[in-house]
C-alpha positions in Angstrom: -39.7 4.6 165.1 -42.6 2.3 163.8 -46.7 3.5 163.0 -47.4 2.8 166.0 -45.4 6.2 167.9 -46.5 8.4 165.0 -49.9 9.3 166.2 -48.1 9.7 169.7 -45.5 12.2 168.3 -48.1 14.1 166.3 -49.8 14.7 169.7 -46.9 15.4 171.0 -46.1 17.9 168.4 -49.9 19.6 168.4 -49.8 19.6 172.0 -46.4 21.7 172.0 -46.9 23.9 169.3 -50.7 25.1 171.4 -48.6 25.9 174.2 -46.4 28.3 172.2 -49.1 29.6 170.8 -50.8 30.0 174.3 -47.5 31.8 175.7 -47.2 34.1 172.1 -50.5 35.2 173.0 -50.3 36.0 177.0 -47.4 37.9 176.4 -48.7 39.7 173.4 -52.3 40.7 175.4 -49.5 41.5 178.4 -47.9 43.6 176.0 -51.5 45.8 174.7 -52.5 46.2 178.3 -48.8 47.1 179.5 -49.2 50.0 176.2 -52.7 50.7 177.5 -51.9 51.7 181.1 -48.6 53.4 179.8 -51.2 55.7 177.3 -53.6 56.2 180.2 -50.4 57.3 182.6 -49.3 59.6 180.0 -52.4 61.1 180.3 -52.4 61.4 184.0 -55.3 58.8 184.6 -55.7 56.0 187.2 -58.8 54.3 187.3 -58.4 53.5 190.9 -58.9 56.7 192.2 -62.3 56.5 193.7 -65.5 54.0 192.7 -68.5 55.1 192.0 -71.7 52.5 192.0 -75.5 52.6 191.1 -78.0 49.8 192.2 -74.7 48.5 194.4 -73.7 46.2 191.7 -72.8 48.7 188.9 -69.7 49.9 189.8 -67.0 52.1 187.9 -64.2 52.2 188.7 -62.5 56.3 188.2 -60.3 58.7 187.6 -61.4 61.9 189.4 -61.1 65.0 187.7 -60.9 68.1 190.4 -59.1 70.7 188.9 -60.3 72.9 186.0 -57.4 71.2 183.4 -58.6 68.1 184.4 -62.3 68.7 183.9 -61.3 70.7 180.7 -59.4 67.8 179.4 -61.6 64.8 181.0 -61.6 61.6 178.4 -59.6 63.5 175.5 -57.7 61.2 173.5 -58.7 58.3 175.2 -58.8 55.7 172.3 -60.0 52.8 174.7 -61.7 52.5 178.3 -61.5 49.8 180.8 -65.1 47.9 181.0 -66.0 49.2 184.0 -64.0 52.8 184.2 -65.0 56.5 183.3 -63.8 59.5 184.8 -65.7 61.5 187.9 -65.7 65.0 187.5 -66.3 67.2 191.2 -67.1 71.1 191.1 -66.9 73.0 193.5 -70.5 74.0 193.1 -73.5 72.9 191.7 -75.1 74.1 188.1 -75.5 73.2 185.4 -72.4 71.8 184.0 -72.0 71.5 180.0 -70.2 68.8 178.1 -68.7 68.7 174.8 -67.1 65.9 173.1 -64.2 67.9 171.1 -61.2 65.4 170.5 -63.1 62.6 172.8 -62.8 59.2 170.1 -65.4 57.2 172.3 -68.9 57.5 172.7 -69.9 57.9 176.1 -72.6 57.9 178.8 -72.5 61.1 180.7 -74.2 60.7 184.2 -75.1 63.9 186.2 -75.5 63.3 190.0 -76.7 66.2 192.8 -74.9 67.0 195.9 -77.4 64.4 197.5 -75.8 62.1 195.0 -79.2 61.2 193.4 -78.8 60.6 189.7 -80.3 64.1 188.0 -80.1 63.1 184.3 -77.9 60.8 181.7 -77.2 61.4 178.2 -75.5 59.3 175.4 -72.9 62.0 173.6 -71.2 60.7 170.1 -67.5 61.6 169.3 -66.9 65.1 167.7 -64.7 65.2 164.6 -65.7 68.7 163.7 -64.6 72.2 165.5 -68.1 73.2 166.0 -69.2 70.5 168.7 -72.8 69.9 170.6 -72.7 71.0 174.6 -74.7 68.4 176.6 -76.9 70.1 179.5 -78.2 67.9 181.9 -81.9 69.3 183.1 -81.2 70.0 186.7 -78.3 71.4 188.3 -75.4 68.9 189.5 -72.2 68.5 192.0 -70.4 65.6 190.3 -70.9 64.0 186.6 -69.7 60.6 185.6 -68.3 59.7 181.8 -68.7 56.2 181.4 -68.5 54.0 177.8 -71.5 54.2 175.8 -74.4 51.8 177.1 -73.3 51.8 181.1 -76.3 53.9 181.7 -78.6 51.4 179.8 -76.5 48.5 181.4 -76.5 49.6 184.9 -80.9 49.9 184.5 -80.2 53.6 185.6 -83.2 56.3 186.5 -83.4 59.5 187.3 -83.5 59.9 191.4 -81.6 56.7 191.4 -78.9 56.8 194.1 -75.1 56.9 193.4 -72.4 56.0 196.3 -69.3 57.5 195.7 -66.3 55.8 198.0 -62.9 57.8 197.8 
């Protein structure tokens, strides 16, 4: 081997060892998603239940809550959240439906909608660590709500009366 092949090999070389290092990390982000969606089965959500959009470019994509276990249990536990995921929650009736953040670990945007679908009022809600937690109210009565992370609201542009389209 003369000078001359040494700068060839030590391409050679770099050029191998970035594509192990390329494969190490695809498998390893493979890996934290494949423990993400296991975490989020255990839990019983699937974000591909239903979407839910505002402005008909902000779209979420969610797990529905319908029963009252699931709307007591909503986002619990959930220690990360897709991007554009939450969690729909549908009564039976409309009211004024309270939210707490008890054993929730992300801050989220909580989006009340009316059985015209029309965006009634959006709150930010912080984690609760302690056993004495804050109820959120929205102001005017509601059919469905929508937990999203922390910001969608501010994201998506959303107003009150704005429109939601929910597709099942």
């Amino acid at each position: 081997m003369s000078k001359r092949d040494t700068p060839h090999l030590l391409f050679l070389l770099a050029f191998i060892v970035g594509i192990v290092l390329l494969l190490t990390l695809s498998i390893l982000l493979r890996a934290d998603n494949r423990e993400r969606d296991e975490f989020h089965n255990e839990l019983g959500l699937n974000f591909s239940e239903a979407r839910v959009c505002f402005h008909s470019s902000n779209c979420l994509n969610v797990a529905l809550a319908r029963t009252p276990e699931q709307r007591r249990k909503g986002l619990m536990f959930v220690e990360s959240l897709p991007r554009n995921a939450g969690m729909l929650f549908v009564f039976e009736r409309s009211a004024k439906h309270g939210f707490w953040m008890k054993n929730t670990l992300l801050a989220l945007d909580i989006i009340w909608i009316n059985s015209s679908l029309d965006v009634v009022d959006f709150k930010t809600a912080e984690p609760c660590k302690s056993e004495q937690c804050k109820i959120y109210y929205p102001n005017s009565e509601a059919k469905y709500v929508v937990e999203a992370s922390a910001g969608f609201a501010a994201k998506a542009n959303l107003k009150l009366g704005d429109k939601a389209r929910v597709i099942f």
